[in-house]
PAZAVO-95719 format. One record per residue (C-alpha): residue number from 1; chain; x, y, z. Coordinates in Angstrom, 1 decimal, decimal comma. Example, Ala and Ser with C-alpha at 12.3 -4.5 7.8 and 13.67 -1.06 7.14 Angstrom:
REM residues 2
+-----+-----+--------+--------+--------+
: seq : mol :     c1 :     c2 :     c3 :
+-----+-----+--------+--------+--------+
:   1 :   A :   12,3 :   -4,5 :    7,8 :
:   2 :   A :   13,7 :   -1,1 :    7,1 :
+-----+-----+--------+--------+--------+
***
This chain:
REM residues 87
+-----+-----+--------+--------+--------+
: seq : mol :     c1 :     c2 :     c3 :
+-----+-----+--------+--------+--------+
:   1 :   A :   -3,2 :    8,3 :    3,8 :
:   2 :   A :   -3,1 :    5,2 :    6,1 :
:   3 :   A :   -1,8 :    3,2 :    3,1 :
:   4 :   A :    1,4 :    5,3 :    3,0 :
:   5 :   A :    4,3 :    3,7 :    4,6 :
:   6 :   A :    6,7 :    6,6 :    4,9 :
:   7 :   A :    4,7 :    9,9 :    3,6 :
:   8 :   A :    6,7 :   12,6 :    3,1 :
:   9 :   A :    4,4 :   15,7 :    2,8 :
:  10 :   A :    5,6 :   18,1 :    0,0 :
:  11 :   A :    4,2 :   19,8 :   -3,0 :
:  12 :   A :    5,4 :   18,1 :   -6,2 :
:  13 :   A :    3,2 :   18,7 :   -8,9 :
:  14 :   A :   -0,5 :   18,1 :  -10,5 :
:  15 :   A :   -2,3 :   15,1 :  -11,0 :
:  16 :   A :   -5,1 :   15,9 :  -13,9 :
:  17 :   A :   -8,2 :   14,3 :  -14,3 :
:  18 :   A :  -10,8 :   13,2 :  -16,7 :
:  19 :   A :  -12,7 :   15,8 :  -16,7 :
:  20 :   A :   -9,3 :   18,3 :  -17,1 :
:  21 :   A :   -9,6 :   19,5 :  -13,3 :
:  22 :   A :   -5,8 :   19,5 :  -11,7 :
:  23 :   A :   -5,3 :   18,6 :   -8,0 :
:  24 :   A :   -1,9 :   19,4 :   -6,1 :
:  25 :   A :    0,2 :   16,6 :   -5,1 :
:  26 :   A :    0,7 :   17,0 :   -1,4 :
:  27 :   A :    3,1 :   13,5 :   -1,5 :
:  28 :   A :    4,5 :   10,5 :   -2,5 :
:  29 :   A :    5,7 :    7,9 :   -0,5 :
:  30 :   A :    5,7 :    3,9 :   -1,1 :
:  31 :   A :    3,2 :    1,9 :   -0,6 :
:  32 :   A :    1,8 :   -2,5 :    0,0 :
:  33 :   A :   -0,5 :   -3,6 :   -1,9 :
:  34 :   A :   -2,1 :   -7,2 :   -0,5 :
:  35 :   A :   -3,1 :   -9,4 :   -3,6 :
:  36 :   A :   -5,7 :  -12,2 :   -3,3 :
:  37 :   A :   -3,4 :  -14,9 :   -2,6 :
:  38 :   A :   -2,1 :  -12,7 :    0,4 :
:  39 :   A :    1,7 :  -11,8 :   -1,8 :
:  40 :   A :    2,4 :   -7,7 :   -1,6 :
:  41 :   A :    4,2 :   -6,1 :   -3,9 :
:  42 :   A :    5,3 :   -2,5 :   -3,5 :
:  43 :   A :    4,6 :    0,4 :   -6,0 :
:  44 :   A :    7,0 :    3,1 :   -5,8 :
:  45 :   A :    6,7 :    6,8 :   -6,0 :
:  46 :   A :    2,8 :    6,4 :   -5,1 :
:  47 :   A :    1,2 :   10,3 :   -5,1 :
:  48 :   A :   -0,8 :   11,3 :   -2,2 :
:  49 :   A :   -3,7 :   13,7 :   -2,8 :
:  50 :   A :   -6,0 :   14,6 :   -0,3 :
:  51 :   A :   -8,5 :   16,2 :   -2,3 :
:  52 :   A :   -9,2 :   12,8 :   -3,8 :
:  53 :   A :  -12,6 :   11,1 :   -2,0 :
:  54 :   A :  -11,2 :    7,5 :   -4,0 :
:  55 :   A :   -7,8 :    6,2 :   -4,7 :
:  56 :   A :   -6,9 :    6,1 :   -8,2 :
:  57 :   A :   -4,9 :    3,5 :   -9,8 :
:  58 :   A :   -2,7 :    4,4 :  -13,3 :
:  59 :   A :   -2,4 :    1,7 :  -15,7 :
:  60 :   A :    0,2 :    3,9 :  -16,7 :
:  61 :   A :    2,5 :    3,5 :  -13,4 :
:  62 :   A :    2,0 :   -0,2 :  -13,7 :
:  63 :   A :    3,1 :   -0,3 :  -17,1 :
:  64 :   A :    6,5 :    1,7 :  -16,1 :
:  65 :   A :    7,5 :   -0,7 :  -13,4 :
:  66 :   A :    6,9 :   -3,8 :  -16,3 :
:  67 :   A :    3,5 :   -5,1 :  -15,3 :
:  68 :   A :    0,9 :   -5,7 :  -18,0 :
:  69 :   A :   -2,7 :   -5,4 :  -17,8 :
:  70 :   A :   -5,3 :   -7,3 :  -19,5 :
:  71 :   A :   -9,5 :   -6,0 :  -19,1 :
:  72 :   A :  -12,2 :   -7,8 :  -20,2 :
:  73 :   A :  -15,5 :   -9,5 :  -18,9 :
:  74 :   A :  -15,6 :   -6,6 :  -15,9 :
:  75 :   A :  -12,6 :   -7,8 :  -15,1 :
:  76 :   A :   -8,8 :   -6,1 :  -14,9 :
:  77 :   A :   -5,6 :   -9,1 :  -14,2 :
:  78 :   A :   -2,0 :   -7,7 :  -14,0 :
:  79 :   A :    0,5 :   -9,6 :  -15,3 :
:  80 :   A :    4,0 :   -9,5 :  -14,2 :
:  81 :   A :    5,8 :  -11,4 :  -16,9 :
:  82 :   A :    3,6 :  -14,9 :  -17,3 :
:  83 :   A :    2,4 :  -14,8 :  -13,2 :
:  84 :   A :   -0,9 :  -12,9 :  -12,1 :
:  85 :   A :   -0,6 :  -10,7 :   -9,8 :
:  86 :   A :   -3,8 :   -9,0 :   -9,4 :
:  87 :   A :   -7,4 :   -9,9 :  -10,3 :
+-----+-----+--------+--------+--------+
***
């Protein structure tokens, strides 16, 4: 919740699991995230579920914004266009 930069607490749906188990979404807000090399970039719409013990990060939200993601060797990068953002 501290990550949140303007949480606005209201009911808005499910988020579903692996295992098929739905939590309420009790918000979204925006939030920062601070990369290795100290840049931020902002992901939008971020849900906010305090039944959750560890964030979770979709692939799938990346993807929407136009970020691509690349795994291998225990390792995840995120790409936006040729730059990397994440590693």
């Amino acid at each position: 919740r501290d990550f949140f930069e303007n949480l606005e607490l209201k009911e808005s749906g499910v988020v579903l699991l692996g295992n098929n188990r739905a939590c309420k979404v009790q918000g979204m807000s925006n939030i920062y995230l601070r990369m290795f090399n100290n840049r931020e970039i902002l992901l939008q719409d971020v849900r906010y579920v305090s039944k959750l013990k560890r964030n979770l990060f979709s692939i799938n939200m990346l993807d929407g914004l136009g970020y691509s993601t690349k795994i291998e060797h225990g390792m995840m990068k995120i790409f936006n266009d040729a730059l990397i953002v994440v590693k």
